[in-house]
Structure formats: structure tokens, C-alpha cells
N, C-alpha and C positions, 0 to 999 in steps of 0.2 A: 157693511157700513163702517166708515174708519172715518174721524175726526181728528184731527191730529195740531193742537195747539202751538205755537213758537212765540219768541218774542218778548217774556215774560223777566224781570228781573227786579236789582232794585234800583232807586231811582229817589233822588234830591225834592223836595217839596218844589212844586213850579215844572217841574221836569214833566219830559212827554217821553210816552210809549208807544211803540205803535206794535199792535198783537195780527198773529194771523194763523189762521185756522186753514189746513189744508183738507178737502173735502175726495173721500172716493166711495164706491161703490151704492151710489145712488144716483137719481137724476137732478143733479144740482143745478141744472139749468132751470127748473120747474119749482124749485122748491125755494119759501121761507128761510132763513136764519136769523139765528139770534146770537147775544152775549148774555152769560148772565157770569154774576161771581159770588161767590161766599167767605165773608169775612170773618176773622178768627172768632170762632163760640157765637158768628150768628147764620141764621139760615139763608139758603141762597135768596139771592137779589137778581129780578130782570132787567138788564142792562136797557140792549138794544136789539134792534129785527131791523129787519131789510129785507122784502120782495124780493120775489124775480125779476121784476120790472125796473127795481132800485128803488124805490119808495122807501124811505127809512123811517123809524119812529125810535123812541129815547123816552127813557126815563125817566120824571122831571129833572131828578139832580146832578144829570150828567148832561143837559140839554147845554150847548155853547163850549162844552169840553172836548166832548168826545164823540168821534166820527165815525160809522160804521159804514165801511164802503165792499165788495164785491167785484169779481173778477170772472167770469162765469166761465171766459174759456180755457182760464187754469182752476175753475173749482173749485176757487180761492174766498176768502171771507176776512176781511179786516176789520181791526178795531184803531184809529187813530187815539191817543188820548191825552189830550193837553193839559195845562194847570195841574198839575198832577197833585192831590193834596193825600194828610197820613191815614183818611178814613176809605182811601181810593184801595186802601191794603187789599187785598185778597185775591184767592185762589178765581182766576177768570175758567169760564167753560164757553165753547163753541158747541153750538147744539142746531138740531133742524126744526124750523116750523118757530113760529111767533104764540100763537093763542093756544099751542098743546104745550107750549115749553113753559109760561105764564100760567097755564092753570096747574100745571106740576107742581110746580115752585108753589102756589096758592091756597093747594092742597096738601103740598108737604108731602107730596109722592119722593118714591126715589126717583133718582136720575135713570132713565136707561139705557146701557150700554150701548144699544142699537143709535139711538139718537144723539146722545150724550159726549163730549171727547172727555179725556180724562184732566185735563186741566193746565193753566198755566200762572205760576206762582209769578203776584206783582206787589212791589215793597215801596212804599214811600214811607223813605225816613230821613233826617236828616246825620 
């Protein structure tokens, strides 16, 4: 399994990002994803998930910001994210599955390699 984030940098308050996670050695046609991030000295935060179907669900504080959309026949996983504010800082992760990635995070599991990419650093600052 490989995750492999892009996209990441920094960026003006107001400013938009758009993140994407390049997905292989799995069946990403079948599977959940999500976004989660971890901002500096706090524990990760579950962003967003997205079906296989395309169903998306969000966060509440990112609900009207940020868009998480899917590409299934490049195996692809985006994150659109508008309004961009300085508390939006942190390290983003692309991960598989929605309610094992959420109860990770919930339980303050570690991230696992197998599921997990390794991340992509986002700054808002002015």
C-alpha cells in the first residue's frame, strides 16, 4: 500500500489549496478515504472521507471550505480547500477507510503505515 500526498505549501489567509493523494497497491475503486491533519502540539483532527460511490462527509469546521473529491480511475483522492484561515496550519494525511481512520484518531492509536501516507505540510500565514 503507498499513499503519497502533494500539494502542500504555504499560503496567504483567504488563500486556497488544493491537496491530492495519489493511491496504489490497493483496491481503490472499493475503498473509503479520508483527510485528516495534525496541527503543531495538537493531535490529529478527521478532516474529510469520501465513498466509493462519492458520498462525502466533513467535519463541521471545514463544512463550506473544503471539498474532498475522488478520481477512481487514476486512484486519485483530493482535497479542495478554500477560505483558507492560520488555524487550517498542519500537517494533512491521506488515509484509507472513514470509521477505522476516525476511531484511530479517537483512540489516539498510531497512524499505520499500511493505511496512512506520510503527509503533506500546509501554512497559512500572512
Amino acid at each position: 500500500v503507498q499513499l503519497v500526498e502533494s500539494g502542500g505549501g504555504m499560503v496567504q489567509p483567504g488563500g486556497s489549496l488544493r491537496l491530492s493523494c495519489a493511491a496504489s497497491g490497493f483496491t481503490f475503486n472499493s475503498s473509503a478515504m479520508s483527510w485528516a491533519r495534525q496541527a503543531p502540539g495538537k493531535g490529529l483532527e478527521w478532516v474529510s472521507g469520501i465513498y466509493s460511490d462519492g458520498t462525502t462527509y466533513y467535519a463541521d469546521s471545514m463544512k463550506g471550505r473544503f471539498t474532498i473529491s475522488r478520481d477512481n480511475a487514476k486512484s486519485m483522492v483530493y482535497l479542495q480547500m478554500n477560505s483558507l484561515k492560520p488555524e487550517d496550519t498542519a500537517v494533512y494525511y491521506c488515509a484509507i477507510g472513514i470509521a477505522k481512520v476516525r476511531v484511530t484518531i479517537a483512540t489516539g492509536r498510531e497512524k499505520g503505515s499500511d493505511s496512512w501516507g506520510q503527509g503533506t505540510q500546509v501554512t497559512v500565514s500572512s
